[in-house]
C-alpha positions as CSV (number, residue, x, y, z in Angstrom):
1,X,-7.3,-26.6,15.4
2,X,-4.4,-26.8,12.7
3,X,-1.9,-30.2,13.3
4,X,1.1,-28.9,14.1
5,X,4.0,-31.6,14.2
6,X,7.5,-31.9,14.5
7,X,7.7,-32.8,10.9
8,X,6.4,-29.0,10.0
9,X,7.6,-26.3,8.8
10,X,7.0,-23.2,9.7
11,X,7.4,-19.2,8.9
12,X,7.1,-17.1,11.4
13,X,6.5,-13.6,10.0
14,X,7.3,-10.9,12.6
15,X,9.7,-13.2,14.1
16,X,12.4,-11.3,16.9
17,X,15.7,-10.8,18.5
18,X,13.5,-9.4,22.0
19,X,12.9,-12.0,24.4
20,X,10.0,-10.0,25.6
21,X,8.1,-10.3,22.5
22,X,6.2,-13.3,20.9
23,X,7.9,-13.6,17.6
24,X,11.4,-14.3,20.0
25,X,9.1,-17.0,22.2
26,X,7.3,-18.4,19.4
27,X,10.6,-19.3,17.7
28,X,12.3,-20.6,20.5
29,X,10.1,-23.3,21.4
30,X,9.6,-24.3,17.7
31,X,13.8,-24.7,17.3
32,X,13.9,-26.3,21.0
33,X,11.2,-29.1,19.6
34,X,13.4,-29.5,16.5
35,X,10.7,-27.4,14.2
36,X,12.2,-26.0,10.7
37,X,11.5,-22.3,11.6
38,X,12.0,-19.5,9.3
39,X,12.0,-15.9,10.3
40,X,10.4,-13.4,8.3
41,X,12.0,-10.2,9.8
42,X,12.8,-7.7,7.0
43,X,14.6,-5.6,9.3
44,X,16.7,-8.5,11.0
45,X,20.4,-10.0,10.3
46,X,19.7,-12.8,12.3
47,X,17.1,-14.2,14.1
48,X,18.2,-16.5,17.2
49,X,21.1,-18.3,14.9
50,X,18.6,-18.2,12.1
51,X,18.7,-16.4,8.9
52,X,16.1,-14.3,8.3
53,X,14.2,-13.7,5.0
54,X,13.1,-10.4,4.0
55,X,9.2,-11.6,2.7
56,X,7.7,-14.8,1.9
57,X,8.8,-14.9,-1.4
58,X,12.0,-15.2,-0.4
59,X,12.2,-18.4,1.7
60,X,14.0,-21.3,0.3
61,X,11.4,-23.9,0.4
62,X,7.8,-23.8,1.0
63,X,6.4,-23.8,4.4
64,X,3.7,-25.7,5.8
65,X,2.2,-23.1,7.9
66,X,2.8,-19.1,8.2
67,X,2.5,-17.9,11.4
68,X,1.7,-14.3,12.0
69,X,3.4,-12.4,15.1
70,X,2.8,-8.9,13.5
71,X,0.3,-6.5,13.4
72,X,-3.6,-6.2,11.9
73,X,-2.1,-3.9,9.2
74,X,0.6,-5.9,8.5
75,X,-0.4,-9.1,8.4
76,X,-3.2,-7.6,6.0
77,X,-0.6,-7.0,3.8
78,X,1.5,-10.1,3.7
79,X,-2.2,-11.9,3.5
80,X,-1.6,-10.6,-0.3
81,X,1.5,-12.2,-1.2
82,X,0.2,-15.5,0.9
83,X,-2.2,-15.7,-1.9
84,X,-0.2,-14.4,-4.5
85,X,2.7,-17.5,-3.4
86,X,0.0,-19.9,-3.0
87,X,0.3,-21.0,0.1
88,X,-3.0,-22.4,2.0
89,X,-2.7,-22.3,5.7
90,X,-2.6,-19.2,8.6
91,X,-2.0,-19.3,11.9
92,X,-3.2,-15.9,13.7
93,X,-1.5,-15.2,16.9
94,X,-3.7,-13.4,19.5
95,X,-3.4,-9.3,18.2
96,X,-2.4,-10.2,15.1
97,X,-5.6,-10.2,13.4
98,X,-9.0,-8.2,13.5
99,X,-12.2,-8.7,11.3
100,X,-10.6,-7.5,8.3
101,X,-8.1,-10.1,8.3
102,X,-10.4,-12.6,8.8
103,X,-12.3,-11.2,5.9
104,X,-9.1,-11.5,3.7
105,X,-8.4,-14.8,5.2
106,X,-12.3,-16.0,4.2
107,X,-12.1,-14.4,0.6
108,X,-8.6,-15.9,-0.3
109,X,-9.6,-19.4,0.7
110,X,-7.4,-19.8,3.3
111,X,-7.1,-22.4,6.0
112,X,-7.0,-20.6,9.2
113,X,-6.3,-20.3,12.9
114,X,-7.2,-17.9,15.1
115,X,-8.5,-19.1,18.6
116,X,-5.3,-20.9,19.9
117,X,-1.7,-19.9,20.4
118,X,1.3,-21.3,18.5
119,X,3.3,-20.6,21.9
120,X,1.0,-22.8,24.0
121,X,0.5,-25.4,20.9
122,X,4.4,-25.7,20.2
123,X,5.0,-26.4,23.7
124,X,3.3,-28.9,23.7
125,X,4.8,-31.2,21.1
């Protein structure tokens, strides 16, 4: 399994305003154990007292993980500019990923995770 520690940082792509979904949860419990989050929400003005960022490319410092809260087809897409930005690890969240993502994941030489839950993980710390 991927470290995860408090001295992190992580983007959470897909993160949310709704408490009922995971990109709201996953987000919470990073900023309640003192985690740099950012949001990726392109459709946000603010994520939980955060700023959100549009895409990737537009965070303000390089994170140490991605998280993706989103979508097969989405996170497909963002795979692309993970690779394009450089960055080198993935976390999957349960639903967010099928064979083809894994596929991407594989080809682009990316350290991933896709068997355990951020959620579960973060609470933990």
């Amino acid at each position: 399994m991927m470290e995860i520690n408090l001295n992190k940082t992580i983007a959470v792509v897909g993160a949310s305003n709704n408490e009922e979904k995971y990109g709201y949860k996953i987000v919470h419990v990073l900023k309640a154990k003192g985690i740099k989050v950012f949001p990726v929400n392109p459709k946000a003005e603010c994520v939980q007292g955060l700023k959100p960022y549009a895409s990737l490319k537009d965070l303000p410092e390089r994170p140490d993980v991605i998280n993706f809260v989103v979508p097969p087809e989405v996170t497909l897409q963002v795979l692309d500019e993970v690779k394009e930005l450089g960055f080198d690890n993935v976390w999957f969240q349960p639903g967010s990923f099928d064979e083809k993502v894994i596929e991407k994941a594989r080809s682009y030489g990316l350290n991933y995770e896709d068997d355990s839950c951020l959620l579960v993980v973060g609470r933990g710390l």
